[in-house]
C-alpha positions in Angstrom: 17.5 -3.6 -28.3 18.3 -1.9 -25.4 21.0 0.5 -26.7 18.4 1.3 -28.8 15.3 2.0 -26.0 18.0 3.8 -24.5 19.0 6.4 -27.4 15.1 6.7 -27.7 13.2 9.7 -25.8 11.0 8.0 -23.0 7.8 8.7 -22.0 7.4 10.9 -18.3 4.2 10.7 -18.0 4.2 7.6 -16.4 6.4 8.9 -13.7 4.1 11.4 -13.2 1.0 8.8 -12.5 3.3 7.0 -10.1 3.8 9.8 -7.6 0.4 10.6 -8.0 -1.2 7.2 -7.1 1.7 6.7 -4.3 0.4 10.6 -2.7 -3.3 8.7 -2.7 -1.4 5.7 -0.7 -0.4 8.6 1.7 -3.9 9.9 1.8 -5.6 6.6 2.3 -3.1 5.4 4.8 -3.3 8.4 6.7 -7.5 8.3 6.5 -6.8 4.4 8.1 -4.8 5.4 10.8 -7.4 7.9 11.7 -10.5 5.4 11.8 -8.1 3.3 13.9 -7.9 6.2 16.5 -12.0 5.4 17.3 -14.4 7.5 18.0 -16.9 9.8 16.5 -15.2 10.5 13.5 -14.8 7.0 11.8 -17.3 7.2 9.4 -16.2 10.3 7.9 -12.7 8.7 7.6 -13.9 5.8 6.1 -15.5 8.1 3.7 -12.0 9.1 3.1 -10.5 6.0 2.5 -13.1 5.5 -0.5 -12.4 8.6 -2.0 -8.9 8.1 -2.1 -9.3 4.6 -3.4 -11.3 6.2 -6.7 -8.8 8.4 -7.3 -6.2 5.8 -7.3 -8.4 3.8 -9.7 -9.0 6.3 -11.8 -5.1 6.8 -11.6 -4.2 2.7 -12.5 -6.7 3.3 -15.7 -4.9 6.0 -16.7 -2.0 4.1 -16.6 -3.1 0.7 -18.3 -4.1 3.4 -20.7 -0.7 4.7 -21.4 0.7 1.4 -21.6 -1.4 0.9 -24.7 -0.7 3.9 -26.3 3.0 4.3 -25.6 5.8 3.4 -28.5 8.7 3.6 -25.7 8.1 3.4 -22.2 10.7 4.2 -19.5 11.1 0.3 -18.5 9.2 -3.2 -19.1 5.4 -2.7 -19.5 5.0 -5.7 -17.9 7.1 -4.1 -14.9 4.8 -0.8 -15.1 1.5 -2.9 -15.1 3.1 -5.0 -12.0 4.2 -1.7 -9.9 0.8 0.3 -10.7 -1.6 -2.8 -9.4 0.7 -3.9 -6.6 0.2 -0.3 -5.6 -3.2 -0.2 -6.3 -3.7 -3.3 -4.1 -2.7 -1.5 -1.4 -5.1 1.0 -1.3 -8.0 -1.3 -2.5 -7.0 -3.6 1.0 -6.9 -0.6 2.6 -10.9 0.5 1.7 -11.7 -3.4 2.5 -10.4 -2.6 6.1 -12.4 0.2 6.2 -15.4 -2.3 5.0 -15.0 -4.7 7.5 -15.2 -1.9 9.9 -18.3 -0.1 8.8 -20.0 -3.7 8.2 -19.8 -4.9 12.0 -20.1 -1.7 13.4 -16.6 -1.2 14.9 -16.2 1.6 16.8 -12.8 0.7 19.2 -10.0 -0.9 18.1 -7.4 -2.6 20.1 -3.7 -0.8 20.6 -2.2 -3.3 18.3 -4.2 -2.1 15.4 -3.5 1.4 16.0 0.3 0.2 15.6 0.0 -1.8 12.4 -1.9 1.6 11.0 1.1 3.7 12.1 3.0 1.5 10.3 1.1 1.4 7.0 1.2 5.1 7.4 5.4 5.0 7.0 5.2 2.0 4.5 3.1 4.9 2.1 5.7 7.6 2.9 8.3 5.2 1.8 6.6 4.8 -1.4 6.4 8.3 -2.3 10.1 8.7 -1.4 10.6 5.6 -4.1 8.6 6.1 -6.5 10.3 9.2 -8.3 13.3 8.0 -7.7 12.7 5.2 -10.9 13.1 8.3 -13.1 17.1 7.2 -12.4 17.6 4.3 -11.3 21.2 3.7 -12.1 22.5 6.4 -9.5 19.3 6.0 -6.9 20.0 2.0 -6.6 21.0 1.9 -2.9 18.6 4.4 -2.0 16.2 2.3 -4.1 16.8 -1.2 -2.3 17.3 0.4 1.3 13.6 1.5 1.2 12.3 -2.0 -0.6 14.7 -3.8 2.1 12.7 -1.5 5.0 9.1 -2.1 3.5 9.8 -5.8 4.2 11.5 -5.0 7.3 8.2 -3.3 8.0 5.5 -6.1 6.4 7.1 -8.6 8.8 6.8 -5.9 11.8 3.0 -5.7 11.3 2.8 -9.4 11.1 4.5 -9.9 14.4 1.8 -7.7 15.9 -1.1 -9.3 13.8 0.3 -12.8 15.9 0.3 -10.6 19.3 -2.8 -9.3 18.4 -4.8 -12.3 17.9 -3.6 -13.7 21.1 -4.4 -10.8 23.4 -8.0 -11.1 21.6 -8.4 -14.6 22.4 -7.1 -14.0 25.7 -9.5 -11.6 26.5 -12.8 -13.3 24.9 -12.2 -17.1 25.1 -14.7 -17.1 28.1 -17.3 -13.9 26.8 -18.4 -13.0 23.5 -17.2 -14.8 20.6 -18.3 -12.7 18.2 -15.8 -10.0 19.4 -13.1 -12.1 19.0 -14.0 -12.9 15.4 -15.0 -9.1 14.7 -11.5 -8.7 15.9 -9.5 -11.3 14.2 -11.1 -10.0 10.6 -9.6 -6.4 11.4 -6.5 -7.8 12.1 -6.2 -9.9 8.8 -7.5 -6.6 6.9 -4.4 -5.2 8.2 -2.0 -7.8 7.7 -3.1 -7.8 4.1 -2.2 -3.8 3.7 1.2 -4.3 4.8 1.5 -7.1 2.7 0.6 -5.8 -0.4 3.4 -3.1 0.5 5.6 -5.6 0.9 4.3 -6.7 -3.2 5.5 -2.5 -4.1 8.8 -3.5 -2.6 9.3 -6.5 -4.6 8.4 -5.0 -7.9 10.5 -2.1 -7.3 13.0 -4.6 -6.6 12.3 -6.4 -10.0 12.5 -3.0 -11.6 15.9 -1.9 -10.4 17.6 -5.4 -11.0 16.7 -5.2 -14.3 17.4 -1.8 -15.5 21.1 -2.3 -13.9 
């Protein structure tokens, strides 16, 4: 069957939603980092975020779509539905953060957070730099598990400052307002979950490229 699949043309288009969803993780991560700056300007970057995450949605429909549709698709559909929503997760965990933020009124965020957005920011650039890449996998495969290998690199970076985080917070509030601290903490975890839900891209691009070798 696969000599087969591979004699038979295969269907680009789905390459072509990929880099388009992973340019919205760009955009969104980007808008997160900027909220995470403070300041006047959070609410319009919030906005952002929520635009960004409709057009990704509208993207992962169009792709669930395809899957339906398609005779022969480049690899697994199971593997295409698994890459599109572990991407999509990203972004949705990315428009929770920005939630969170607009729900308890944040308007300053601690160093630590600024880092773990800085951070998401490269994860999405990495992304981008995978995802058309998949068009060949058999002569992109180190270049392919080098950048899976750095998103988890990466996921376990941002939770070593999600740790340092929380105890810097409790540090500074365990004797004034414990609201802060938990206003804080839920930022934090908002941010953990972006990077890991990168670290879910990286392990279905993983899946993808062990099985297509």
């Amino acid at each position: 069957m696969r000599w087969f699949r591979a004699l038979m043309p295969k269907e680009d288009q789905f390459f072509d939603l990929f880099v388009r969803h992973s340019q919205t993780l760009v955009d969104g991560a980007q808008a997160l980092q900027g909220m995470l700056r403070g300041g006047e300007e959070i609410e319009a970057y919030c906005e952002k975020i929520n635009r960004h995450e409709n057009e990704a949605d509208a993207i992962t429909r169009e792709v669930m779509m395809a899957i339906r549709r398609s005779f022969i698709t480049p690899f697994d559909r199971g593997d295409i539905k698994d890459l599109i929503t572990s991407m999509d997760d990203a972004i949705d965990q990315m428009q929770q953060t920005a939630k969170a933020v607009r729900l308890f009124e944040v308007r300053t965020f601690e160093l630590p957070m600024q880092e773990m957005g800085g951070i998401i920011a490269h994860c999405a650039t990495l992304v981008v730099r995978a995802v058309p890449l998949l068009r060949s996998i058999g002569t992109n495969v180190s270049t392919l598990s080098a950048i899976a290998e750095e998103l988890t690199r990466l996921e376990g970076k941002v939770d070593d400052l999600h740790d340092l985080g929380l105890k810097d917070l409790f540090i500074k509030h365990r004797t004034g307002n414990a609201m802060e601290y938990i206003v804080g903490a839920e930022i934090y975890d908002h941010l953990e979950k972006v990077a890991d839900r990168f670290d879910d891209v990286a392990n279905q691009i993983s899946s993808i490229v062990i099985e297509q070798v």
